[in-house]
N, C-alpha and C positions, 0 to 999 in steps of 0.2 A: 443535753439530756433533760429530758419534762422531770420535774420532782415537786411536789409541795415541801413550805418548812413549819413544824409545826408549832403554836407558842410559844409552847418551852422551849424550843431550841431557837426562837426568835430571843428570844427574853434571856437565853444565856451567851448567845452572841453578844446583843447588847452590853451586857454585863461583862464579859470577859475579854473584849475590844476586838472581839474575828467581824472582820467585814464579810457582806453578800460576795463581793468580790473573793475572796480567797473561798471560801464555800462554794461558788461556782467551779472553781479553780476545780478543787477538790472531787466534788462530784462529775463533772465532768473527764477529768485525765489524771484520778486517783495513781498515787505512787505506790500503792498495795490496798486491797482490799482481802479482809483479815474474817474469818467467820467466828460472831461472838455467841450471846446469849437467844434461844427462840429463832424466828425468824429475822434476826438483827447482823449489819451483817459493818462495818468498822470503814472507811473509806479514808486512810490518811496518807498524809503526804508531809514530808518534812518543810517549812518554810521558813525562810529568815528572816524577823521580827525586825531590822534594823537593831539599835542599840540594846534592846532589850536581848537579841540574841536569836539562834534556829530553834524553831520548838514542832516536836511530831504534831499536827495538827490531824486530830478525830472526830470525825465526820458520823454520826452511828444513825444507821438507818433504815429502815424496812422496803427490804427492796421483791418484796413475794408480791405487793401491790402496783395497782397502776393507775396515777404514777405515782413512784418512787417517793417513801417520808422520811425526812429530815427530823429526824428525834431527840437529840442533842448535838450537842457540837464543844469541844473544848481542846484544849491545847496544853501540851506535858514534857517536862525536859527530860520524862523516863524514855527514853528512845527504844533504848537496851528489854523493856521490860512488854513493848506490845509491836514494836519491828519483829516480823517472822521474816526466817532466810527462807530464800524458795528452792 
């Protein structure tokens, strides 16, 4: 899938240790994708961190453009609080 990623969500991957790799992952064969706030719209999938453990990995994105923006990106052990049962 074509997407751009945008500063900030360059600069909090950086910071938060999510590779392009796992965000390709992501964007590409999302494990649910969640409708949030505006035109934004959640792209996560659960992954396991090795030692560190599996964390819902959130992908948030504007996806009404083309292509597709990468807006933030972070990762949360609340699983329970943004997994929707379908």
């Amino acid at each position: 899938m074509d997407y751009t990623i945008s500063k900030h969500a360059q600069k909090e991957m950086d910071r938060r240790g999510i590779s392009l790799e796992v965000v390709n992952g992501i964007v590409g064969n999302p494990g649910q994708i969640v409708e949030e706030y505006g035109q934004k719209k959640a792209y996560q999938s659960l992954i396991d961190f090795g030692p560190d453990g599996k964390y819902l990995v959130r992908v948030i994105v504007n996806d009404s453009v083309i292509p597709i923006v990468v807006v933030t990106v972070y990762r949360t052990s609340k699983v329970n609080k943004y997994w929707r049962d379908l």
